[in-house]
C-alpha angles and dihedrals in degrees: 000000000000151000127189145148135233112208149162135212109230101201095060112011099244111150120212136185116191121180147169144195153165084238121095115259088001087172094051096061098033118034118084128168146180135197113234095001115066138268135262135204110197115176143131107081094000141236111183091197107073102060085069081036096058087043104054092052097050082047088056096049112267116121126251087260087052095044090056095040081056086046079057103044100045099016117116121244082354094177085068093053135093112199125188120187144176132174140199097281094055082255116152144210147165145195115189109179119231081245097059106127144255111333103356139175153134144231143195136208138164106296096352144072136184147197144190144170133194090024129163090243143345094262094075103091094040086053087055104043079049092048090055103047093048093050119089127204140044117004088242091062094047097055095053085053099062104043093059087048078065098044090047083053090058114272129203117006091246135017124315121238105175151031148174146175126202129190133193119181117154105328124077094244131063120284089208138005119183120185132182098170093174144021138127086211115068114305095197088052091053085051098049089047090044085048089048089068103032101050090070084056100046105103091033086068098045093050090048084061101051093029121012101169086066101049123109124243123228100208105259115168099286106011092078 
């Protein structure tokens, strides 16, 4: 019910996850990122669980291709997950259960890898992974990019209800979190134009966090 990438930007380090689903608040139950450490996608029929799991491992050393072989050895009803992972080093790795379902598949790149179950063909997750090696720019526009690559391919078998994008770079929260969590109109479409007017603000809210006496206002009714 889901495709989605993992990916890195090489130049500066930021992680992001971006997902979408005809389930309700896909990117609620299935991104997960870490600053410094990597980033997981963990959807079809989903465990929560593993995306803190992955991390930890990869915190803790092991490489995106140990951390899912660790997903594999202690995870629960393995055979049902989908697991996406990348670490530090752009390194890539993913585990797609023998009970995914529908079409599913899977794809690698250079600093990116995607995912995807119940798609309208096996082609999705190489489009986006495509779509996201031949984009330029901010990670946050990359990862839109891609995800519409995978849309144009086809997508999902049936209509898409919900997106989301997440970001890590530096600080030990996310840097951006973008949610549409439902809308019979395109998810991925409500998230671009959501990342369209955060990304100006980006910094600005990071900054407001570590210092705030030296942020700067955006003259909001009372904050002139």
């Amino acid at each position: 019910m889901t495709f989605s990438l993992v990916a890195r930007c090489s130049r500066t380090g930021m992680f992001g996850v971006a997902i979408s689903s005809s389930s309700p608040a896909v990117a609620a139950r299935c991104s997960y990122a870490r600053a410094g450490v990597g980033a997981v996608a963990s959807q079809n029929v989903t465990d929560p669980t593993l995306g803190p799991f992955a991390l930890d491992l990869m915190q803790g050393g092991m490489s995106a291709v140990e951390a899912i072989a660790g997903v594999r050895d202690q995870g629960r009803f393995v055979e049902y997950r989908q697991v996406l992972a990348i670490d530090k080093q752009g390194r890539t790795a993913i585990h797609s259960g023998p009970n995914s379902l529908g079409i599913w598949t899977q794809a690698e790149g250079r600093d990116v890898a995607s995912g995807g179950n119940l798609l309208a063909n096996d082609g999705v997750p190489q489009a986006i992974v495509e779509g996201f090696e031949q984009s330029t720019g901010h990670l946050g526009d990359r990862l839109i990019a891609a995800m519409r690559a995978g849309l144009a391919a086809g997508g999902e078998a049936g209509p898409v209800h919900s997106a989301g994008m997440m970001l890590v770079d530096q600080v030990s929260w996310p840097v951006a979190d973008l949610r549409c969590d439902w809308t019979e109109d395109c998810p991925i479409e409500a998230v671009a134009t959501a990342w369209e007017v955060y990304k100006p603000q980006l910094e600005a809210y990071v900054q407001r966090a570590l210092d705030p006496s030296t942020a700067p206002s955006y003259g909001v009714p009372g904050d002139e």
